[in-house]
C-alpha positions as CSV (number, residue, x, y, z in Angstrom):
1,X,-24.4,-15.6,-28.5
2,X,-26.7,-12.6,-29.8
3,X,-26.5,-9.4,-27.8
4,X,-30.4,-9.6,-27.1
5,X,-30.1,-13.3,-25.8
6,X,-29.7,-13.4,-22.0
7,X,-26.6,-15.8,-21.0
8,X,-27.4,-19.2,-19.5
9,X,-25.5,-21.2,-16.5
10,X,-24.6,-23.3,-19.9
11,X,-22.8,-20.3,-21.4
12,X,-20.7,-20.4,-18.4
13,X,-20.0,-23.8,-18.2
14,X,-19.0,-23.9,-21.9
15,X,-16.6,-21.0,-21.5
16,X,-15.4,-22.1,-18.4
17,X,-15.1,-25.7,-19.3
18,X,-16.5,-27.2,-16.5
19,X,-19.5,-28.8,-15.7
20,X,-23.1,-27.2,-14.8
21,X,-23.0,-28.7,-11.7
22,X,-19.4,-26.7,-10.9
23,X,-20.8,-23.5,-12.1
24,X,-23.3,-23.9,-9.7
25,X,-21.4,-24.8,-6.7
26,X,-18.4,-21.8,-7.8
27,X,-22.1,-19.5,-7.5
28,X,-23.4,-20.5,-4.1
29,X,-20.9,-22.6,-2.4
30,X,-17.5,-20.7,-3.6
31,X,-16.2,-22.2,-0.4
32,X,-16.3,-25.9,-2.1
33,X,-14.7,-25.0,-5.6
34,X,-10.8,-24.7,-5.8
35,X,-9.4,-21.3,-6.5
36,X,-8.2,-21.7,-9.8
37,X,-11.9,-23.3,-10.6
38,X,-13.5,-20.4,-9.3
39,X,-11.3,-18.2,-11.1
40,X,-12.2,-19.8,-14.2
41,X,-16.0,-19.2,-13.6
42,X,-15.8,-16.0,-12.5
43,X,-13.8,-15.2,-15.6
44,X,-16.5,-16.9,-18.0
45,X,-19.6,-14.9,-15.8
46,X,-17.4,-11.5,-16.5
47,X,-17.2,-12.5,-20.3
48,X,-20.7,-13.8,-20.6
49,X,-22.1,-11.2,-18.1
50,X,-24.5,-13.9,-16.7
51,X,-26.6,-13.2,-13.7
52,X,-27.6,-15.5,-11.3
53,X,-31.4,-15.6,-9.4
54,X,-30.7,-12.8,-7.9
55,X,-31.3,-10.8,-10.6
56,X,-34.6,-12.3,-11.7
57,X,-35.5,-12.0,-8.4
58,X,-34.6,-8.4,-8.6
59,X,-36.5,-7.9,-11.7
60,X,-40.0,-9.6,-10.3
61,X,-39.6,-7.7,-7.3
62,X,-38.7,-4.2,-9.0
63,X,-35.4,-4.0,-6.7
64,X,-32.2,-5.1,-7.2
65,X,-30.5,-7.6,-5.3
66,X,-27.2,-7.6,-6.8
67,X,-23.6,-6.1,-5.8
68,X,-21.6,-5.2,-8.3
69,X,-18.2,-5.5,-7.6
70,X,-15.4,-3.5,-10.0
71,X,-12.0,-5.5,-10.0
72,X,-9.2,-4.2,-12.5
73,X,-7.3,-7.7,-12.2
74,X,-9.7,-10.8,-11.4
75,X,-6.1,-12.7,-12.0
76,X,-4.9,-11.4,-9.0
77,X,-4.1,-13.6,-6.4
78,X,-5.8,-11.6,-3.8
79,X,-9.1,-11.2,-5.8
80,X,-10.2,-15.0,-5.1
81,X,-10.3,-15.4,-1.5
82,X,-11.8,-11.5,-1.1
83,X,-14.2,-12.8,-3.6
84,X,-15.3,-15.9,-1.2
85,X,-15.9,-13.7,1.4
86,X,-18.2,-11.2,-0.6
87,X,-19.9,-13.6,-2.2
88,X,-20.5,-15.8,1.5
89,X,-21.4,-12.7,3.3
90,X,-23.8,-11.5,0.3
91,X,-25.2,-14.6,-0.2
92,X,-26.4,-15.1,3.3
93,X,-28.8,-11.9,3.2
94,X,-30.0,-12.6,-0.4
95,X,-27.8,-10.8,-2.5
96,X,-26.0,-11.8,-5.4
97,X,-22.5,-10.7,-7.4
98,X,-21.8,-9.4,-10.8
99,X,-17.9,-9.2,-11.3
100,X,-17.1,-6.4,-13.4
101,X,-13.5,-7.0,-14.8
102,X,-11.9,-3.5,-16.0
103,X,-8.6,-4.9,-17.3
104,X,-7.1,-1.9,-16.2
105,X,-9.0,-0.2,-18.7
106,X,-10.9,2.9,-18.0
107,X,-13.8,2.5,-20.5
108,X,-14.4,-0.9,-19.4
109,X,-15.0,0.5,-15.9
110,X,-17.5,2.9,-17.1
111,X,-19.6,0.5,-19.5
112,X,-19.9,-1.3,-15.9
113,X,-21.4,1.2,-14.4
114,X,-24.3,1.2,-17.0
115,X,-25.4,-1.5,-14.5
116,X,-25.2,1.3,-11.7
117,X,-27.4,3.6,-14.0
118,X,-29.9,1.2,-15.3
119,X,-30.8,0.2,-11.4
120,X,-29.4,-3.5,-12.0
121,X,-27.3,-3.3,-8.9
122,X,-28.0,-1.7,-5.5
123,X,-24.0,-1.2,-4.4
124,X,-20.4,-1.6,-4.9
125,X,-17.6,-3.0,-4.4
126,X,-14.3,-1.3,-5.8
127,X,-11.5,-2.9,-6.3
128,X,-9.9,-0.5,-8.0
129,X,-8.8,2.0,-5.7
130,X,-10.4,4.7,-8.0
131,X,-13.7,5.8,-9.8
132,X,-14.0,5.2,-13.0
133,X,-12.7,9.0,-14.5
134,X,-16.0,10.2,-15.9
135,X,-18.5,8.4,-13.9
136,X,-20.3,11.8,-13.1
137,X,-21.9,11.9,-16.6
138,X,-22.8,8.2,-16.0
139,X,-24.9,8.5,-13.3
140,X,-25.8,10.9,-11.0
141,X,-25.0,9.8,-8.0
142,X,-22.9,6.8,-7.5
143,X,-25.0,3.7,-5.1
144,X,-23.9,2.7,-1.6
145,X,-20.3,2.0,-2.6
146,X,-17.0,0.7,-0.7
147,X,-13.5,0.4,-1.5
148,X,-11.9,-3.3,-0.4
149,X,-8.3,-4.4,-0.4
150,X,-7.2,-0.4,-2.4
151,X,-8.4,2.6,-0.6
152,X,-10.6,4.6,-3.0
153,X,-8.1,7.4,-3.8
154,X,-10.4,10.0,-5.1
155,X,-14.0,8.5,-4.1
156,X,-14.2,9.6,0.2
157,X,-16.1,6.4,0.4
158,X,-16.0,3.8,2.9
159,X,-13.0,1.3,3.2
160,X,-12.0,-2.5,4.1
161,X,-8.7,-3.4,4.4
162,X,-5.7,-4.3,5.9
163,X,-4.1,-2.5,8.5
164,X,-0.7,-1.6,5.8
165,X,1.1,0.6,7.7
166,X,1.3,-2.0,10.5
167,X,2.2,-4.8,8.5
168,X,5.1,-2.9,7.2
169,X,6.2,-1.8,10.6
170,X,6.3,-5.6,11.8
171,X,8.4,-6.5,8.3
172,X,10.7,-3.4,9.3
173,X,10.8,-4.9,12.9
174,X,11.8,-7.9,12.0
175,X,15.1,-7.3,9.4
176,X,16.1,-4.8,12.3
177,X,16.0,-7.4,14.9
178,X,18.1,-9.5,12.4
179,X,20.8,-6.7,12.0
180,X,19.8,-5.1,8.6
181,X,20.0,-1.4,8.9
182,X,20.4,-0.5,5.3
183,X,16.9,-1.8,4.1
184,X,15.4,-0.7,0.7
185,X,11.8,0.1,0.3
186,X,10.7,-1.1,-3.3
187,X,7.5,-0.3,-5.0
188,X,6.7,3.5,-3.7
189,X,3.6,4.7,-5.3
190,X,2.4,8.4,-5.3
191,X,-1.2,6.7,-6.4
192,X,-2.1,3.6,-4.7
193,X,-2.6,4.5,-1.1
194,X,-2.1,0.7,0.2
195,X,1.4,0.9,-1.4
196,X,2.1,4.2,0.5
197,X,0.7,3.5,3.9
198,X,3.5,0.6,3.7
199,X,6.4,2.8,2.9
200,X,4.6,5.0,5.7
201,X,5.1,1.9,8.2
202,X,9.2,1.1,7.2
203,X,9.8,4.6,7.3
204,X,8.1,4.7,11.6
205,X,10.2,1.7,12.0
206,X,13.6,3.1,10.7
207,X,12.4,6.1,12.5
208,X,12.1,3.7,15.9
209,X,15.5,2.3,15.4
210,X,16.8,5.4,14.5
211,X,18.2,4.6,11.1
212,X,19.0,7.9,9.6
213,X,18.1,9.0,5.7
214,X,21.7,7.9,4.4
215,X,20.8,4.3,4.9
216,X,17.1,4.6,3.2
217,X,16.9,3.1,-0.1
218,X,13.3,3.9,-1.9
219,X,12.2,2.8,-5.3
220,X,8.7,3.4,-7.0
221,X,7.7,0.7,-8.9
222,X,3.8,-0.5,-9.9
223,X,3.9,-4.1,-7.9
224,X,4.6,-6.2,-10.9
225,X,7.5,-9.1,-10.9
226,X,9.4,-6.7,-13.5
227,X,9.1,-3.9,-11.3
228,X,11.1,-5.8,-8.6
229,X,14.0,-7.4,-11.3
230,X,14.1,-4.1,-12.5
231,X,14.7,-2.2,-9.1
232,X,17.7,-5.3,-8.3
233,X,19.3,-4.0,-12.1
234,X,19.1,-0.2,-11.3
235,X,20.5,-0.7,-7.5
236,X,23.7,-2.9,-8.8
237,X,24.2,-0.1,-12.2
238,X,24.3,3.0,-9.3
239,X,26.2,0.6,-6.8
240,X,24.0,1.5,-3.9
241,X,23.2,-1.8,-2.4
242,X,20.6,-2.5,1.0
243,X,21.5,-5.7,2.9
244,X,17.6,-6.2,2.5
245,X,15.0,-5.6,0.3
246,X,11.4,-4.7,2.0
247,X,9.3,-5.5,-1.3
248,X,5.5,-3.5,-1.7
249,X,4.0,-7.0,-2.4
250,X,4.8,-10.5,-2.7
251,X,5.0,-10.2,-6.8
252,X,7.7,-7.3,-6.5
253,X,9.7,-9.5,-3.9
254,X,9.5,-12.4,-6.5
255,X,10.8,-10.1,-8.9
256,X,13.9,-9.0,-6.8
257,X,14.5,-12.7,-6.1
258,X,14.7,-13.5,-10.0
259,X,16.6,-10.5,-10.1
260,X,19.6,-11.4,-7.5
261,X,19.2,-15.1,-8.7
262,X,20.5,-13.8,-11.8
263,X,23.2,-12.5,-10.8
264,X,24.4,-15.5,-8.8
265,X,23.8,-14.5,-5.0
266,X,22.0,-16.3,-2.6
267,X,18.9,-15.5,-0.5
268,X,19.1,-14.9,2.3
269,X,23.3,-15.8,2.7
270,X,23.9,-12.3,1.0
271,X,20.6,-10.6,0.9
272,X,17.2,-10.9,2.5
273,X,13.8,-10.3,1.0
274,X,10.3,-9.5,1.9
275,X,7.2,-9.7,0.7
276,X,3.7,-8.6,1.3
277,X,0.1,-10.5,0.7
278,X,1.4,-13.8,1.2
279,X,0.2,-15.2,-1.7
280,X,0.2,-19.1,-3.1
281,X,3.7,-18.5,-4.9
282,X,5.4,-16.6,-1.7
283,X,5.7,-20.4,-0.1
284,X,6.9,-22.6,-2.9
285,X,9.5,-20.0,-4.1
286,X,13.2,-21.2,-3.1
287,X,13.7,-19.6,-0.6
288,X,10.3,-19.7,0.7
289,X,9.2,-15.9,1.0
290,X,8.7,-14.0,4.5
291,X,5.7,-11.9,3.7
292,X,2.6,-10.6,5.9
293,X,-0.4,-12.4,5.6
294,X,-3.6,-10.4,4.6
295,X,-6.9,-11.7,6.1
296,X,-8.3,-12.0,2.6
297,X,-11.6,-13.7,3.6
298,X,-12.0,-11.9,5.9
299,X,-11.8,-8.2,4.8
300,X,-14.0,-9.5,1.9
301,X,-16.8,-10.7,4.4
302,X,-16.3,-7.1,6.2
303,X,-16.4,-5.1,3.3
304,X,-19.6,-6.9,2.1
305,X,-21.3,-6.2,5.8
306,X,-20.7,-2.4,5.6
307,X,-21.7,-2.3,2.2
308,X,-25.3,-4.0,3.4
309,X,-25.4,-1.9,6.4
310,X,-24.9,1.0,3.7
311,X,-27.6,-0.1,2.6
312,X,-30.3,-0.4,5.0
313,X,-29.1,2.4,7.2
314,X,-27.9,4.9,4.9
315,X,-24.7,6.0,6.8
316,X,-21.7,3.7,7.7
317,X,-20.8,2.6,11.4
318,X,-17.3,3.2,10.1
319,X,-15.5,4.5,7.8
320,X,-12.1,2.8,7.4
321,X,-11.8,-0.9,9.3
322,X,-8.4,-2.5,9.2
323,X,-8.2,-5.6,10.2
324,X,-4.3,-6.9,11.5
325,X,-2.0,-8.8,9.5
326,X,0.1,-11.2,10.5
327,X,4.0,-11.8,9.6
328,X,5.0,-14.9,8.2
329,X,8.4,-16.2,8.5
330,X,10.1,-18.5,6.4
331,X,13.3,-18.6,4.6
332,X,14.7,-15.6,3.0
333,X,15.7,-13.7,6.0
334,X,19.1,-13.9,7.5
335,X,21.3,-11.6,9.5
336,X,23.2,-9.1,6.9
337,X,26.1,-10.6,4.9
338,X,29.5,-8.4,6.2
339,X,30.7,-8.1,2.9
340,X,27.2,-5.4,2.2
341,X,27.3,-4.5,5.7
342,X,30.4,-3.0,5.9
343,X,29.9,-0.6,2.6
């Protein structure tokens, strides 16, 4: 496909390998596609970068009518359902997406935001939890812009999220109403705010049950499964051990199950785990995971609103809405086994 060639709904569907038809319905009825479908689309539209009507209907009437929205992960379990809700919300007031997928990678972020400088999108959506380092010599002056399910850490833009630090607090409530008093905190980050405003909340609700510092356990770790497996290795090889893990995300928690399953113990008969998100995988892993729920259509839809009220109005009603999670219990927490309890 030449560079100069505009890509085509076909383009997608090829790369995609679906039909047309499916393209079209992932587009303007995301609600109708399955996730891993819509995935799959929005991977293809982020390879081709194809643009829907919107666009030409940006380009005849000399405005644009698209969002971009910045994503370092469009894998993510998180990204899809935030996605509906952006898409729903944007949709319904004429707007369109472009997904710009950075792969982590900071020079992908910045060829995005050609589309910023060229006037091919009238706002933001960042996923990212960070500008793009260099964006000043990009563009002067960055479009209405808001951070979604990351706070922007260096950006002082708007933000729509969850409400973290609560969501940890009713995790922390929980394991304490079980018994566990020597709870580790895995996945501490000094840069991703969501993952600090969590160890903010099991830190108040140690505080509240007035658990003192000798029975904290904190790790970093960057939210990946290997992060968690890793934490398990480097509590048995300094023979500090929690009676319960309270994991930054649902992936980490995974990791800490592999991690103990290796190692032959049962979950949650000699430790329990939690998780945050609630992703697809936090209810078919064995034991199903006890996690907190994110409102992920939700916050998208929100995020999408400000972002248009950004838009016609200049300033934003508000600069931070959390919206509540909600815990989910399942299976992998118990009271503490005696045999950790006791050390």
């Amino acid at each position: 496909m030449s560079n100069s060639t505009p890509a085509t709904i076909e383009d997608v569907a090829r790369i995609a390998e679906v039909s047309i038809a499916t393209v079209s319905r992932a587009i303007h009825m995301p609600e109708k596609v399955a996730n891993s479908t819509r995935l799959k689309v929005s991977q293809a539209i982020a390879i081709t970068g194809y643009t829907t009507n919107a666009m030409a209907r940006s380009l005849r009437l000399g405005r644009s009518n698209m969002i971009l929205v910045v994503a370092p992960d469009i894998g993510d379990p998180n990204f899809s359902n935030i996605l509906v809700g952006l898409e729903n919300e944007a949709r319904s007031h004429g707007y369109g997406v472009l997904i710009g997928h950075t792969q982590n990678d900071a020079q992908r972020g910045l060829e995005y935001l050609k589309f910023l400088n060229s006037n091919q999108a009238a706002g933001l959506i960042l996923f990212t939890g960070i500008l793009p380092f260099g964006h000043q010599s990009m563009t002067a002056r960055l479009p209405p812009s808001v951070g979604v399910f990351e706070p922007v850490f260096n950006g002082g833009i708007p933000y729509v999220g969850v409400d973290d630090t609560e969501g940890a607090r009713k995790v922390i409530d929980l394991l304490i109403a079980e018994g566990h008093r020597k709870v580790a905190f895995i996945g501490d980050s000094r840069t991703r705010l969501a993952y600090s405003r969590r160890r903010m909340g099991y830190e108040a609700g140690l505080d509240a049950a007035h658990v003192g510092a000798d029975q904290r356990i904190v790790f970093e770790g960057d939210g990946t499964i290997e992060s968690g497996r890793l934490a398990v290795e480097q509590l048995f090889m300094r023979d500090t051990l929690p009676t319960a893990f309270m994991c930054v995300n649902d992936q980490t928690a995974i990791g800490v199950m592999i991690g103990l399953g290796a190692r032959g113990y049962d979950i949650p008969r000699d430790f329990s785990v939690t998780g945050f998100d609630d992703v697809p995988q936090a209810s078919f892993m064995s034991p199903a995971l006890t996690t907190i729920r994110q409102p992920r259509t939700a916050i998208g839809k929100h995020a999408m609103a400000l972002l248009l009220d950004l838009l016609s109005n200049g300033q934003p009603p508000e600069t931070e809405i959390l919206l509540r999670p909600d815990l989910v219990v399942r299976n992998s927490v118990a009271a503490p086994s005696l045999k950790w309890a006791k050390r």
